[in-house]
Backbone as a printed PyTorch tensor [residue, N CA C, xyz], in Angstrom:
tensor([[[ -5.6850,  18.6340, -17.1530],
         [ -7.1060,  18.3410, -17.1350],
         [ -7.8690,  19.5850, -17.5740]],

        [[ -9.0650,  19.6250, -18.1910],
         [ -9.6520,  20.8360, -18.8440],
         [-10.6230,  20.7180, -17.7910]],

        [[-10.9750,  22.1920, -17.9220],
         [-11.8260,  22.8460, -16.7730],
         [-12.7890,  22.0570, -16.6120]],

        [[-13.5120,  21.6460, -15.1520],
         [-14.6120,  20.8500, -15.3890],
         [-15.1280,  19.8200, -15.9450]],

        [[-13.6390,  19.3540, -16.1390],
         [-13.3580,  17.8350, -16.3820],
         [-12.7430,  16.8070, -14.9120]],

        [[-13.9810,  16.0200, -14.1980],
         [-13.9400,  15.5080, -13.2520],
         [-12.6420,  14.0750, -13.7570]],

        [[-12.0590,  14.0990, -12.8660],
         [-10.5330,  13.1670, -12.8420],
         [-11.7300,  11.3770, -12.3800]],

        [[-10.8450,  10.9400, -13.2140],
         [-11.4690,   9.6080, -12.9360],
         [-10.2530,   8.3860, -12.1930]],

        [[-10.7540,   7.9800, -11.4360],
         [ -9.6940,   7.0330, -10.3690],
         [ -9.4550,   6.0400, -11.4580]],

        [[-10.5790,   5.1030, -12.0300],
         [-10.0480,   3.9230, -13.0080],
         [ -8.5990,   4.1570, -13.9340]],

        [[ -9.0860,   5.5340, -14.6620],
         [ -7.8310,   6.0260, -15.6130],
         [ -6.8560,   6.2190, -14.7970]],

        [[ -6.7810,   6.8910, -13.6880],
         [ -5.5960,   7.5030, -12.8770],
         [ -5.3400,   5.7980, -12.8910]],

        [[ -5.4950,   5.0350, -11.7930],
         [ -5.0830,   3.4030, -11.8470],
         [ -4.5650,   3.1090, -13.0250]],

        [[ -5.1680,   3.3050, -13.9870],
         [ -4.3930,   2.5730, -15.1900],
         [ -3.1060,   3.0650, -15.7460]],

        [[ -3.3340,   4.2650, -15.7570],
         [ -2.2500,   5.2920, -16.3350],
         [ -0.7610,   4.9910, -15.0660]],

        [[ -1.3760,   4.5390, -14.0060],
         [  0.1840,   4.2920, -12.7470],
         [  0.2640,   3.0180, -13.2100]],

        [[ -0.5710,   2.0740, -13.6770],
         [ -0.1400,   0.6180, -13.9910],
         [  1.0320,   0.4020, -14.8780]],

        [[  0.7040,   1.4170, -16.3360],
         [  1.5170,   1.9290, -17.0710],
         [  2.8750,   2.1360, -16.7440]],

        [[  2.7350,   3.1020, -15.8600],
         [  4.1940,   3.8340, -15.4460],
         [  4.9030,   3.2910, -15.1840]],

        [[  4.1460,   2.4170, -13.8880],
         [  5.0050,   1.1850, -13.3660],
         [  5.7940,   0.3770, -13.9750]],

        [[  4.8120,  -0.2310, -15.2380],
         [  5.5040,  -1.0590, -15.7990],
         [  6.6660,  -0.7030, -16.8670]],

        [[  6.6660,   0.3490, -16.9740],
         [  7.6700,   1.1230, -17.5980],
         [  8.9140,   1.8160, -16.4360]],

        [[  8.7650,   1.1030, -15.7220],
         [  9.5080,   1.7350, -14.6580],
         [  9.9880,   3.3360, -14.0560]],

        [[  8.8230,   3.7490, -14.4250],
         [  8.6760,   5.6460, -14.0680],
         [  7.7890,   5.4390, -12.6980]],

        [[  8.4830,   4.6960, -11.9020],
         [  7.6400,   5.0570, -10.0840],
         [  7.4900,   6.1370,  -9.8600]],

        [[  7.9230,   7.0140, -10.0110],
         [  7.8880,   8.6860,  -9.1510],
         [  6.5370,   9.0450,  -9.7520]],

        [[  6.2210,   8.6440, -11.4030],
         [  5.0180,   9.6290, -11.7850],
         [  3.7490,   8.3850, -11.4590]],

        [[  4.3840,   7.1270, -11.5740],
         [  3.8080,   5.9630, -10.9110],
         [  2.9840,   6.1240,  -9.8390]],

        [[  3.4990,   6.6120,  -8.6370],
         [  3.3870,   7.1010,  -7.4260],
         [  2.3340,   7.8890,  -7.4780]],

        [[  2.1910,   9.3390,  -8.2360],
         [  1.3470,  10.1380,  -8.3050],
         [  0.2090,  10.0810,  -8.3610]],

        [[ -0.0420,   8.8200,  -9.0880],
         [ -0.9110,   8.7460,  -9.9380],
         [ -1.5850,   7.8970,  -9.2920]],

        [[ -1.1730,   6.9460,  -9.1190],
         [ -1.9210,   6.1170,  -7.6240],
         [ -1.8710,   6.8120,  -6.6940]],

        [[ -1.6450,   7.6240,  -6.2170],
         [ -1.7120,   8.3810,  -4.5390],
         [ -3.2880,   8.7020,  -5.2680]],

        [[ -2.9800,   9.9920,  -5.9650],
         [ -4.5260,  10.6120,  -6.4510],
         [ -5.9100,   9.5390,  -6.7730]],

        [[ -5.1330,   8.5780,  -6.9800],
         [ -6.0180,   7.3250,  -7.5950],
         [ -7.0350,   7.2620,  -6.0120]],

        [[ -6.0390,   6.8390,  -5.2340],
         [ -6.4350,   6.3190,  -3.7150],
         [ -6.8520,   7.6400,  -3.0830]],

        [[ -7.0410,   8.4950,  -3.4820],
         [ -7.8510,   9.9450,  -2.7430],
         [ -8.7750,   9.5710,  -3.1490]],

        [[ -9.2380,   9.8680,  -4.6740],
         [-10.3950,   9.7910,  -5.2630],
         [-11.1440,   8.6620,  -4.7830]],

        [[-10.9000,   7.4390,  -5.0320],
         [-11.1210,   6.0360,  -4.3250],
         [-12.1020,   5.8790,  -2.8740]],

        [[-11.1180,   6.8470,  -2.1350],
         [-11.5770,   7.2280,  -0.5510],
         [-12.7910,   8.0630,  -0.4290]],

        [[-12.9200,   8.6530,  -1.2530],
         [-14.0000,   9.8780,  -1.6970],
         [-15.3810,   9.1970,  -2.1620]],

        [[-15.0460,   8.3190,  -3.1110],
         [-16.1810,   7.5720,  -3.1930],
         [-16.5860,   6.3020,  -2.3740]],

        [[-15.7190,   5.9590,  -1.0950],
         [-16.0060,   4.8490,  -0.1770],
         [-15.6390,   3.4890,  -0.5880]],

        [[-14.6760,   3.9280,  -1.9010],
         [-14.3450,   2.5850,  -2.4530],
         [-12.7390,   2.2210,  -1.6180]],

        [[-13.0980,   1.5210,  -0.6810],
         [-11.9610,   1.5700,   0.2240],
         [-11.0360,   0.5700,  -0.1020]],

        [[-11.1400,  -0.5350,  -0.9890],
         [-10.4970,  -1.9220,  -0.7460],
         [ -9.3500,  -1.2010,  -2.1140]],

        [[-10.0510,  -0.3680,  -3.2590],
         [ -8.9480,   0.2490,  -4.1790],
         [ -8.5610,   1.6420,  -3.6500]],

        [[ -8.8050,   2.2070,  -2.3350],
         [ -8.0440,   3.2840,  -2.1150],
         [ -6.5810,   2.7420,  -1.2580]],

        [[ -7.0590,   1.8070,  -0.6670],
         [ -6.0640,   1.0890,  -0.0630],
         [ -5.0090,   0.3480,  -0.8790]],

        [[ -5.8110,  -0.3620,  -1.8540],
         [ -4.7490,  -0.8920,  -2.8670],
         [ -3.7620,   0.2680,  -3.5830]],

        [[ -4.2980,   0.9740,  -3.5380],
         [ -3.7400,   2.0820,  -4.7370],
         [ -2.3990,   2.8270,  -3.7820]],

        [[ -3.1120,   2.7890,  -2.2780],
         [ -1.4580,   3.2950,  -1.9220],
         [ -0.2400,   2.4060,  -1.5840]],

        [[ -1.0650,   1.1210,  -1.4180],
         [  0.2100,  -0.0460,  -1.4660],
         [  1.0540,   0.0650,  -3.0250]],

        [[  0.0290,   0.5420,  -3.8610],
         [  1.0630,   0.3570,  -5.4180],
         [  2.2460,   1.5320,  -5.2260]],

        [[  1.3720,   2.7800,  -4.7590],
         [  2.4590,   3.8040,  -4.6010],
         [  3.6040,   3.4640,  -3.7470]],

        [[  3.8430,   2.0390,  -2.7560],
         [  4.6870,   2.2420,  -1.2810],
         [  5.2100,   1.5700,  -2.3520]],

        [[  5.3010,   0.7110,  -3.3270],
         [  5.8220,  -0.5590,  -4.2470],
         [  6.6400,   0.1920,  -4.8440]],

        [[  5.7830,   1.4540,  -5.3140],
         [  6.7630,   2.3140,  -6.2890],
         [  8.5100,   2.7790,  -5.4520]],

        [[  7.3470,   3.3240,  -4.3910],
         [  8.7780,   4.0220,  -3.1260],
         [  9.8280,   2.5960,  -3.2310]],

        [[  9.5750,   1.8320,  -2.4260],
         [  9.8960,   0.2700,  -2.6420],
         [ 11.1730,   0.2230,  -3.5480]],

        [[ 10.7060,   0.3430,  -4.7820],
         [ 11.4150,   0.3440,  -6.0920],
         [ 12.3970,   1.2130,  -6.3210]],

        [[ 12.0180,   2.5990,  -5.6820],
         [ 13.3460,   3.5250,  -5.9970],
         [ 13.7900,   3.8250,  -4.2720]],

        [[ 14.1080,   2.8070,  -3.9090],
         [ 14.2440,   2.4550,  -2.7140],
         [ 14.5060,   3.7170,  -1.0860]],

        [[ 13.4530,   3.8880,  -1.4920],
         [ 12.8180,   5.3660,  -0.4400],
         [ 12.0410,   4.7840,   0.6220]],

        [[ 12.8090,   3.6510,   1.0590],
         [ 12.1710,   2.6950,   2.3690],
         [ 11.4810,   3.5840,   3.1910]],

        [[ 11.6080,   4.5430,   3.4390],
         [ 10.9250,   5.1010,   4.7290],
         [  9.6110,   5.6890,   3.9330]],

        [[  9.4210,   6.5820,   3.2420],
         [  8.1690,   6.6610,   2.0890],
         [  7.6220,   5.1150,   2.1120]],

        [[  8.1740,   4.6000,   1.3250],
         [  7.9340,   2.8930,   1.6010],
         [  6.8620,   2.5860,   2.6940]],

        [[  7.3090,   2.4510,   3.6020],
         [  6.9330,   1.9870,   4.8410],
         [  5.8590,   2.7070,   5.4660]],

        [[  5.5800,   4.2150,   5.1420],
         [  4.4570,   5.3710,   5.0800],
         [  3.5230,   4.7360,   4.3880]],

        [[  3.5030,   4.2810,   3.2090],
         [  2.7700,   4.4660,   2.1820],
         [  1.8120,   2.6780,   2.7240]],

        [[  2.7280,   2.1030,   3.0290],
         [  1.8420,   0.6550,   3.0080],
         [  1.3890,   1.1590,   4.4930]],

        [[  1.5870,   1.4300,   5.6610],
         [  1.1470,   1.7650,   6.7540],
         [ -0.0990,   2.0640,   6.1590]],

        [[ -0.1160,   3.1420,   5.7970],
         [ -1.5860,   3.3600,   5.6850],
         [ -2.8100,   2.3780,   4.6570]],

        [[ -1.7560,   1.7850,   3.9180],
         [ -2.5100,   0.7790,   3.0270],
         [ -3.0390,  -0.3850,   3.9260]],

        [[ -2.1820,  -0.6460,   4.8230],
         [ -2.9500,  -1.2670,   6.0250],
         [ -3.7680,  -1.0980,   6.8050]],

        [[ -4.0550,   0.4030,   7.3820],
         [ -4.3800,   0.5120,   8.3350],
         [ -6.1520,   1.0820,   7.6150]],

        [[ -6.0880,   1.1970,   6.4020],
         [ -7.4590,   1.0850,   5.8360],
         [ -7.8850,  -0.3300,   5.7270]],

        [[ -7.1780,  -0.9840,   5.1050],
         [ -7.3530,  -2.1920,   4.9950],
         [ -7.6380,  -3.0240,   6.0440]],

        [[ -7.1800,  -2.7710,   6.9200],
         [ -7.7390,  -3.4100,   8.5820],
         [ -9.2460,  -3.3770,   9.1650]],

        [[ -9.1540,  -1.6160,   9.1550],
         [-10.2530,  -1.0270,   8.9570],
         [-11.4720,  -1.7000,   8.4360]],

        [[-11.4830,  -1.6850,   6.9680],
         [-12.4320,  -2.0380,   6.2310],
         [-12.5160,  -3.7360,   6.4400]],

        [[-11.9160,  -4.8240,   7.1180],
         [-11.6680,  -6.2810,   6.7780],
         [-10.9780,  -6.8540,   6.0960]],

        [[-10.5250,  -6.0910,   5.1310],
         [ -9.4370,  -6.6880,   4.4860],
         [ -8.2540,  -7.1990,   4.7940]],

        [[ -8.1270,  -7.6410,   6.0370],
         [ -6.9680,  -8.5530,   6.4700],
         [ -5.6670,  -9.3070,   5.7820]],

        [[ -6.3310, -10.2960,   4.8910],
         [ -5.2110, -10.6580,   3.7100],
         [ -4.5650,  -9.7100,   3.5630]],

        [[ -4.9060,  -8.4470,   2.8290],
         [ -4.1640,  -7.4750,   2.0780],
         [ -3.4900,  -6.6640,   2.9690]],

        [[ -4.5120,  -6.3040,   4.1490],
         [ -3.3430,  -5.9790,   5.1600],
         [ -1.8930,  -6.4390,   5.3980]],

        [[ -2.4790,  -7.8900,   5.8370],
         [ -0.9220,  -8.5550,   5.9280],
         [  0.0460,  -8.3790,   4.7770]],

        [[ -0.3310,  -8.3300,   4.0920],
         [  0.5340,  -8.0570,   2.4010],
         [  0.8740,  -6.4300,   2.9280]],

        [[  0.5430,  -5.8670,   2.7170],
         [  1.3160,  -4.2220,   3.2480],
         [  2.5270,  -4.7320,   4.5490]],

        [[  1.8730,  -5.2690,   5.3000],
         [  2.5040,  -5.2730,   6.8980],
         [  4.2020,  -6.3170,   6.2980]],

        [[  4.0720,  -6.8840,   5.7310],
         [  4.8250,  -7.9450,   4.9420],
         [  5.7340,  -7.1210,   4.3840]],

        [[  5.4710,  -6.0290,   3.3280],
         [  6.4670,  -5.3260,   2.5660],
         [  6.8050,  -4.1290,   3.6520]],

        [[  6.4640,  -3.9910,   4.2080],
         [  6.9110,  -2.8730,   6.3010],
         [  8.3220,  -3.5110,   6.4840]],

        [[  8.0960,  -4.7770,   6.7770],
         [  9.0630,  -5.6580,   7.2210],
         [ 10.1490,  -5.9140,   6.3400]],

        [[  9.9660,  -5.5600,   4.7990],
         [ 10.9040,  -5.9900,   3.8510],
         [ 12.0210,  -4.7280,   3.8930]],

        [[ 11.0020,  -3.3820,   3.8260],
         [ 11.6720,  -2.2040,   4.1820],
         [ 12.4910,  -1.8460,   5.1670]],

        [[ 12.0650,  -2.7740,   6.5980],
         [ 13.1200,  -2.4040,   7.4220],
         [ 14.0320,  -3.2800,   7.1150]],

        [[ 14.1040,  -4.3700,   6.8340],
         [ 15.0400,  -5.5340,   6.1000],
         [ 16.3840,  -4.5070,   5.1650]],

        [[ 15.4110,  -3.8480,   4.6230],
         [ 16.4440,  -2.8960,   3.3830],
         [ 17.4150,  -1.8690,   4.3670]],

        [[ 16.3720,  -0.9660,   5.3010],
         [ 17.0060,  -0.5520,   5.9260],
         [ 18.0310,  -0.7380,   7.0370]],

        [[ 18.1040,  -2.3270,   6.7940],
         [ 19.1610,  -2.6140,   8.0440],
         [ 18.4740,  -2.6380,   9.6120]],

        [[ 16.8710,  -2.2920,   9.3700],
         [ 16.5800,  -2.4550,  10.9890],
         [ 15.6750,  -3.3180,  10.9500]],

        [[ 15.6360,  -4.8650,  11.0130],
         [ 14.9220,  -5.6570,  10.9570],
         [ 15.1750,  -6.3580,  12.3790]],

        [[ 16.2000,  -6.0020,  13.3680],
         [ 16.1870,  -5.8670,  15.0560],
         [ 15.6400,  -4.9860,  15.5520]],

        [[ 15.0730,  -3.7630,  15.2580],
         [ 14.2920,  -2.9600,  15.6730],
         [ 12.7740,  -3.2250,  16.5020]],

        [[ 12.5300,  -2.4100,  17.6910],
         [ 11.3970,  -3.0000,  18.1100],
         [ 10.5360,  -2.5030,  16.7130]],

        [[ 10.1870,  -1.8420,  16.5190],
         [  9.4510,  -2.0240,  15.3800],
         [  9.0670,  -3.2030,  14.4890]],

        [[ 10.7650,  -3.6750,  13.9290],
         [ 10.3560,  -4.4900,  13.3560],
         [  9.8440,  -5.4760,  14.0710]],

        [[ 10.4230,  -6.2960,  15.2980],
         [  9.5750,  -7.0720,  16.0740],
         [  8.4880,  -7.2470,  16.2710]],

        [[  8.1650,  -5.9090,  16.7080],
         [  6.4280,  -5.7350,  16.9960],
         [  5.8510,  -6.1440,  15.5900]],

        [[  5.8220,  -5.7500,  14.2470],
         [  5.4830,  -6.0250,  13.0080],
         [  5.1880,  -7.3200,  13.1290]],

        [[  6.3500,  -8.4640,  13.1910],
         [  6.6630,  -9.7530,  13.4090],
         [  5.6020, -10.1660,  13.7890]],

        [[  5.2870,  -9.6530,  15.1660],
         [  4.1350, -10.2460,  15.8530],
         [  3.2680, -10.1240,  15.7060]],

        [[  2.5700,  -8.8710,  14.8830],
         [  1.2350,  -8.4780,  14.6850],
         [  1.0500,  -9.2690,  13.5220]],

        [[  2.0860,  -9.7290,  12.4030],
         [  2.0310, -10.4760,  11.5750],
         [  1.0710, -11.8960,  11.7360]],

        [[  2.0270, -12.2960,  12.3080],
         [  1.8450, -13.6610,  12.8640],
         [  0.1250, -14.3020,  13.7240]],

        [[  0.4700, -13.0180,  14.3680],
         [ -1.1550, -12.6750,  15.2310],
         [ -2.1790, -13.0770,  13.9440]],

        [[ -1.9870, -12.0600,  13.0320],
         [ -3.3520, -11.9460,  12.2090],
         [ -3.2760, -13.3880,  11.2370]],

        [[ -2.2890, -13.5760,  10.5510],
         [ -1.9580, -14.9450,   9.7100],
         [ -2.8140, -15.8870,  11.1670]],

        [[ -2.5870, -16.0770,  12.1600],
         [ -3.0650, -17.5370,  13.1020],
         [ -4.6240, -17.1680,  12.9740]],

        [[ -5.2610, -15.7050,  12.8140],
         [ -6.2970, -15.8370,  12.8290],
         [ -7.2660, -15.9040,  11.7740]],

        [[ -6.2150, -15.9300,  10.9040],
         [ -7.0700, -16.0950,   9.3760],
         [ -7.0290, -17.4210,   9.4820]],

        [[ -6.1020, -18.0670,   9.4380],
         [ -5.7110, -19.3220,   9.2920],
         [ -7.2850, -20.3540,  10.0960]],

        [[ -7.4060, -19.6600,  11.4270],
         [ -8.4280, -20.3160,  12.3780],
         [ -9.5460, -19.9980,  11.3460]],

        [[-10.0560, -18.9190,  10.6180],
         [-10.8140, -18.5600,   9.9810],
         [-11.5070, -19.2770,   9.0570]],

        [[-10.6110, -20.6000,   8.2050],
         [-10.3490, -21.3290,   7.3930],
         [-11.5650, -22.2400,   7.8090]],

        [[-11.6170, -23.1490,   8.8140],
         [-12.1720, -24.0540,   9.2780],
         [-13.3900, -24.0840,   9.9980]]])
């Protein structure tokens, strides 16, 4: 970046969309993490949150479950935060896939997940009507 050249989140997003789809997660990753700083900085919370679920996708992908499972945690726990519920559950969802990978899907953890799952799905669901 040249001096005094302010970093822009849209490009950073696009440039990890890229990566992704080229299957380079690691620089993938980067690029959305920074994406979702910047994001946070300007109060744009629903793409700072998104942006670190792309990065946990990336972890995900080069199967660094526990990064993984970091990365959507917090994609949730903004996302909760802010109302975004749906998308929450979508993070909390790929939590559960990770411990799946990792072989601890008997874990209280994963249990508890289970349930908080389920919790929020019955109350969207009530939400509906």
């Amino acid at each position: 970046m040249v001096s005094g050249e302010r970093e822009d989140p849209i490009k950073l997003h696009k440039e990890g969309n890229t990566l992704y789809e080229t299957d380079k997660y690691e620089e993938a990753a980067e690029k959305f993490l920074r994406s979702s700083e910047l994001y946070e900085k300007k109060n744009n919370f629903f793409d700072a949150s998104n942006m670190l679920f792309k990065a946990g996708e990336c972890s995900f992908m080069l199967k660094d479950y526990d990064t993984a499972i970091e990365r959507f945690n917090k994609a949730a726990e903004i996302a909760f935060q802010k109302g975004f519920d749906r998308f929450a559950v979508s993070a909390l969802e790929y939590i559960l896939d990770s411990y799946k990978a990792l072989k601890k899907e008997t874990s209280v953890e994963a249990k508890e997940l289970v349930k908080k799952i389920g919790k929020v799905k019955k109350k969207l669901a009530s939400q509906l009507f």
